[in-house]
Short mmCIF file of the C-alpha atoms (twelve columns), coordinates in Angstrom:
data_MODEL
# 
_entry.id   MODEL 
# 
loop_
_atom_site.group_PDB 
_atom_site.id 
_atom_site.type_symbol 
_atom_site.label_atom_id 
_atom_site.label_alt_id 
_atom_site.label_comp_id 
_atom_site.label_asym_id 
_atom_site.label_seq_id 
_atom_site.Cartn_x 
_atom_site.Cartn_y 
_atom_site.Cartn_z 
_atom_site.pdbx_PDB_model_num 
ATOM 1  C CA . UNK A 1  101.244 46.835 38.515 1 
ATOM 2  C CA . UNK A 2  99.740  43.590 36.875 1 
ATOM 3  C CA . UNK A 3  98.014  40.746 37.776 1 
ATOM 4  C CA . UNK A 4  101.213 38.837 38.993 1 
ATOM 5  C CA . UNK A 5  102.683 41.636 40.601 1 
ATOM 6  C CA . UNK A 6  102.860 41.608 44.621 1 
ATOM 7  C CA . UNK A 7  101.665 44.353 47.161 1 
ATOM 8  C CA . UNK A 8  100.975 45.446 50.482 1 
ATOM 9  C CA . UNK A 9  97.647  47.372 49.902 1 
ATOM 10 C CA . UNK A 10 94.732  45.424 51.710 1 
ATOM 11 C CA . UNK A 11 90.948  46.595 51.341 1 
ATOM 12 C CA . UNK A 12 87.514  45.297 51.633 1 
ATOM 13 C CA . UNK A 13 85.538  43.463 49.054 1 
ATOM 14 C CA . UNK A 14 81.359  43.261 49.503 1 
ATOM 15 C CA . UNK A 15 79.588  41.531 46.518 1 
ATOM 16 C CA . UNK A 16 75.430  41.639 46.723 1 
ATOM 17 C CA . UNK A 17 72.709  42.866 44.734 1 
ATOM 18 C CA . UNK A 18 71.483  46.555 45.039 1 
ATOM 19 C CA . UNK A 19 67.731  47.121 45.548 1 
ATOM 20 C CA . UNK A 20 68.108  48.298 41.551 1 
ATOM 21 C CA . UNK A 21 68.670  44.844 40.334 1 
ATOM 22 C CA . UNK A 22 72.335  44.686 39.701 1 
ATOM 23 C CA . UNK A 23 74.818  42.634 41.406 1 
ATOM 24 C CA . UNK A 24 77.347  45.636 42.927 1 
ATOM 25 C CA . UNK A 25 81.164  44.454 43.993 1 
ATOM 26 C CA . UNK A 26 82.119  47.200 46.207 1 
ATOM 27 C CA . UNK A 27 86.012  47.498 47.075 1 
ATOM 28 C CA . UNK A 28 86.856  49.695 49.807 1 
ATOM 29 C CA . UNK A 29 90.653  50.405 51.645 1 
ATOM 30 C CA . UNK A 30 92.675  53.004 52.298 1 
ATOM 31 C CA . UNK A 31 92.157  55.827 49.715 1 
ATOM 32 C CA . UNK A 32 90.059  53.495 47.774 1 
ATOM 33 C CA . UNK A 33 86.283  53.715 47.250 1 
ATOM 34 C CA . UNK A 34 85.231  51.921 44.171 1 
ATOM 35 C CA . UNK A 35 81.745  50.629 43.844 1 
ATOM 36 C CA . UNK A 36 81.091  48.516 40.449 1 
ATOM 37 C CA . UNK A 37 77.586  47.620 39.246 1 
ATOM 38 C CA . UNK A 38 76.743  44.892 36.750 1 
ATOM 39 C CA . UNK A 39 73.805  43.527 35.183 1 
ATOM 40 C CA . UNK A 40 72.877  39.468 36.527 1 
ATOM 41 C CA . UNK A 41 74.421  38.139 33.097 1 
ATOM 42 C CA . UNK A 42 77.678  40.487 33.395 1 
ATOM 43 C CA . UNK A 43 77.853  39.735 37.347 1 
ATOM 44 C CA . UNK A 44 77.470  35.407 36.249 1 
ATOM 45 C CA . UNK A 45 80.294  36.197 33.328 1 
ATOM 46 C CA . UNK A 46 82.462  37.509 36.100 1 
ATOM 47 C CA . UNK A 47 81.623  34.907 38.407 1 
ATOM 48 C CA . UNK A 48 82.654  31.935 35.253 1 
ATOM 49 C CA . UNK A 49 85.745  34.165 35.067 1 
ATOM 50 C CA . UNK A 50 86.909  33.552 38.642 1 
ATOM 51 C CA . UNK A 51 86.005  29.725 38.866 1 
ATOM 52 C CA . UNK A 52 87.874  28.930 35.254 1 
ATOM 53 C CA . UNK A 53 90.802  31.474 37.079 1 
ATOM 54 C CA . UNK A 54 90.432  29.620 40.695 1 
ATOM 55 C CA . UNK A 55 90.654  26.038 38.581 1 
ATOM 56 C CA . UNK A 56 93.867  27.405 36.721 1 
ATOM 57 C CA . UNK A 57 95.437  28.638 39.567 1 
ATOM 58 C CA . UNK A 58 95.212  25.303 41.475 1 
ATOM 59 C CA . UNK A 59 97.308  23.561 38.530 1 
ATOM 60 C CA . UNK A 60 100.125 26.259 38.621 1 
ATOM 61 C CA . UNK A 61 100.182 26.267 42.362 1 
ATOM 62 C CA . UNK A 62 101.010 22.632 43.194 1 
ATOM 63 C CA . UNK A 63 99.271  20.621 46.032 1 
ATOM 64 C CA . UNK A 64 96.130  22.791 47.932 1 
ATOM 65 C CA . UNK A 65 97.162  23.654 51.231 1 
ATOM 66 C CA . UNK A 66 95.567  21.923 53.636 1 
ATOM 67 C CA . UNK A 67 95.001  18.558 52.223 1 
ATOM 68 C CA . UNK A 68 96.552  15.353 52.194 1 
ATOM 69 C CA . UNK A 69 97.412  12.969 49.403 1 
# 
């Protein structure tokens, strides 16, 4: 399975910090418990990551839903 592959597994995602100091994204479903802990400058790398991959994925998806214009 890749990152353009399609599924029909659903699970929960919690992101906040744990009372260690690191930023933990926790992803829970069914058969899946899979907590991942990063230090603050990992956890704002990730969080670049997903903005530059949110920005890129509005120019190969065409118009936003939602939105006029």
């Amino acid at each position: 399975m890749g990152i353009n592959s399609e599924t029909d597994i659903s699970a929960d995602l919690q992101i906040g910090p744990t009372d260690t100091g690191m930023v933990r994204i926790y992803v829970a479903g069914n058969g899946i418990d899979l907590p991942m802990d990063f230090d603050p400058d990992e956890a704002e790398e990730i969080a670049e990551e997903l903005r530059l991959a949110a920005q890129a994925a509005r120019g190969v998806g065409g118009k936003p839903k939602g939105r006029k214009g």
